[in-house]
Each structure stands twice: as C-alpha cells, then as structure tokens.
N, C-alpha and C positions, 0 to 999 in steps of 0.2 A: 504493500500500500504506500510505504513512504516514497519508494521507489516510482510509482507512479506521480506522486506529487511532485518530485522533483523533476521529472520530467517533463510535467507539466506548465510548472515555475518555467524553465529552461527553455521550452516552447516560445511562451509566451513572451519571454524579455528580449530574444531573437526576435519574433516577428514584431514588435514595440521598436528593439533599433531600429529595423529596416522601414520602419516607414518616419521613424525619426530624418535616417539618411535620405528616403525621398523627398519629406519635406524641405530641406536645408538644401537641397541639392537644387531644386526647383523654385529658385528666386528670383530671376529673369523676368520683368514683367513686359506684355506688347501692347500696345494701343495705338490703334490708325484714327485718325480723325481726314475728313473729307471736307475738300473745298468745293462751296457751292457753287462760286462763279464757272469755275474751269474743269471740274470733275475731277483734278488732278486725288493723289493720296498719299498723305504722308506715314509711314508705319514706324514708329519709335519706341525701340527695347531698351529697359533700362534694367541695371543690374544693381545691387546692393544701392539703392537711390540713383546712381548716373548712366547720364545717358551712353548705352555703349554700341549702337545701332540706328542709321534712320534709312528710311529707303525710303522715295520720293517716286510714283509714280504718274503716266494719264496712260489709262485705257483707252474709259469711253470719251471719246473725243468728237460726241454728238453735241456740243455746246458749238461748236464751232463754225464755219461756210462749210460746203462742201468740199471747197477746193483746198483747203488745208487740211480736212478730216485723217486722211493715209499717212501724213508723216508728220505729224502733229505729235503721236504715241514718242513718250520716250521712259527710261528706268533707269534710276541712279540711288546706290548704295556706297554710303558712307560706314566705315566700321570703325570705332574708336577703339582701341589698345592703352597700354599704361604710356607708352612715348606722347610724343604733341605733334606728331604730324599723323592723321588718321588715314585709312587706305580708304578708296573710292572706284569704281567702278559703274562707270555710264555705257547705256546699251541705246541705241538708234532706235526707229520706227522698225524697221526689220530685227530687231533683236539681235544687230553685232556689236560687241563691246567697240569702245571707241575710246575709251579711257580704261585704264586698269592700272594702276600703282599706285603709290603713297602721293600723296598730297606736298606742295612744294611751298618752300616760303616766300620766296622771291627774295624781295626787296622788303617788304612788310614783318610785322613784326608773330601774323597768324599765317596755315596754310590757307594759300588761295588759288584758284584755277579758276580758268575756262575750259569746258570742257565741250567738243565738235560734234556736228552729226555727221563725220564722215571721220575714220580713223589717220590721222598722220598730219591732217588739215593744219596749215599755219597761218591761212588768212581766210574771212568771211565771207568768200566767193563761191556762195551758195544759198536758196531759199531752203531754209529748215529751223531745226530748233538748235538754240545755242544757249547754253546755261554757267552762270557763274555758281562759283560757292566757295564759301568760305567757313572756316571754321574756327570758332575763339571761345572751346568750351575751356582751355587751361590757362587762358589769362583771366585777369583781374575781374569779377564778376561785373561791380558795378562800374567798371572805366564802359565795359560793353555790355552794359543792358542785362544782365545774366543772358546773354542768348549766348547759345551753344554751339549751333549756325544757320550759316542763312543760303536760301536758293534763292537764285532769278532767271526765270528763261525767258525766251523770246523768240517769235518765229525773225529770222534774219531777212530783212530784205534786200534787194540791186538800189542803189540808190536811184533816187527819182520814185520811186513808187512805193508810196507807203499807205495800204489804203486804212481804214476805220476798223476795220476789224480783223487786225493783225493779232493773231494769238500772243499770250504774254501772262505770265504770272511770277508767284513771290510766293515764299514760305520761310518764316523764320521759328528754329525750335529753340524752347529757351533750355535751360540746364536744369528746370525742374520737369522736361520730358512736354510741357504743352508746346503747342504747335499753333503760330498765327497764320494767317491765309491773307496776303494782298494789305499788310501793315505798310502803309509807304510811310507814316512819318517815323515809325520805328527804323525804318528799310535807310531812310535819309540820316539818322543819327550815325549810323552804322558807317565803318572806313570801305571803302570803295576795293 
C-alpha cells in the first residue's frame, strides 16, 4: 500500500513539473492589430515584456484602384535579438525576398533602410512599393517617443505623375508592443 502511494506522490509531482515547464516555456505573446485605411497588418510578438518580433503585412489590397491592386501586396519581418541592429526580411508582391540581412546604421545613430520591390535595386526606377524602417527600440525611450519602430511605404512613382490615389501608408510600434496606423504627427517627431 505505501508503495502504491509513493508512486502515486511521484506520478503526480512529475506531471505538476511538466506542465510547470510548459507554462514558463510559453511566454511569447502575438497580437496583430489591423489598419483600417489600407488593410495592411501589423503582427507583434513580445517576449518577457519586449518586443522581439513585428511582421508588417497587405494582402487584401481591395482598398485600392484596380490598377495598383497586383503589386501593391508586400511582407516585411523584422526580428529583434539581444545586439541593436535587428534582422529584416522584405518579400515583393510575388513573394521574393528583396531584403534579407541585418539592418544597417549608416550614418544615424539607429538601424535604418530602405528596402526595394525588386532585389539589388539602387535607384527608384520603378512603379511599386518602396518602404523605409527604422528601428530605435535600444535607444533612449523618451528622446524617441518609446517607439520601437517605424514603417512607411509608398507606391513609387516616374516623376510627372502623381495621381490622388497613390497607395501609401505608416505604422509605428511602440516598445510596449501597441501599434499606430497612419500617426503622421508622431511619424514627423521621429528622425528621418
């Protein structure tokens, strides 16, 4: 009899750990929030509080003319690590990466890029989508707004033609994980 209680005991403090370890293990949280103007969608994972994930998409790309609809679509993943320059990876309208490596400083004091809807591209000599971003989750919070970082794309036009309803959006995530949609006077604070 004791022998069965002891095994019993022993049972149970085993399956009690393991769902301890799955709790603790599973701390990652996601939330996508959706902008209304442009259908685009932000999805931002955060880990023990920070942000360590955002991925930035447009599917449906029914808000728009017809004539932009097909390469309107774009998909960019940022991945934040313990270093300060985060990795990034931007995908076209067709779904080829067009950016894939760590994020650069330049001249500036955060990583920044622009990143092409054609892969190797060194000038705007194309109608499509062209997106900057920047990232300033490891500097000073309140010098930069607690934002974490910021997108802005645009469809690119030939100079001379720019009509009314040239696709264009904005998303800034801040380092507690919310996400704005088309903030331009935050978007203006913000270093270029």
């Amino acid at each position: 009899m004791k022998q069965m209680v002891k095994k019993l005991l022993l049972t149970s403090l085993a399956v009690m750990a393991g769902c301890f370890l799955i709790v603790t293990t599973a701390s990652a949280n996601t939330h996508t929030y959706k902008d209304k103007t442009t259908r685009a969608t932000v999805t931002v994972t955060k880990k023990k509080g920070k942000v360590t994930a955002i991925v930035y998409q447009l599917k449906d790309t029914s808000k728009f003319s017809k004539r932009y609809r097909k390469r309107t679509k774009f998909y960019t993943k940022m991945t934040i690590k313990k270093g300060s320059q985060p990795y990034l990876i931007r995908k076209n309208h067709k779904g080829t990466v067009t950016f894939n490596r760590k994020m650069s400083k330049w001249d500036s004091k955060y990583p920044t890029e622009q990143t092409n809807p054609v892969r190797g591209m060194t000038s705007d000599g194309t109608t499509a989508i062209f997106m900057n971003v920047s990232y300033f989750g490891k500097l000073k919070a309140k010098k930069y707004h607690n934002v974490a970082a910021h997108f802005s794309w645009w469809w690119n036009t030939l100079p001379g033609y720019l009509p009314k309803d040239n696709p264009d959006g904005d998303a800034i995530v801040l380092n507690n994980g919310k996400v704005l949609f088309e903030d331009y006077k935050l978007s203006k604070k913000l270093p270029d």
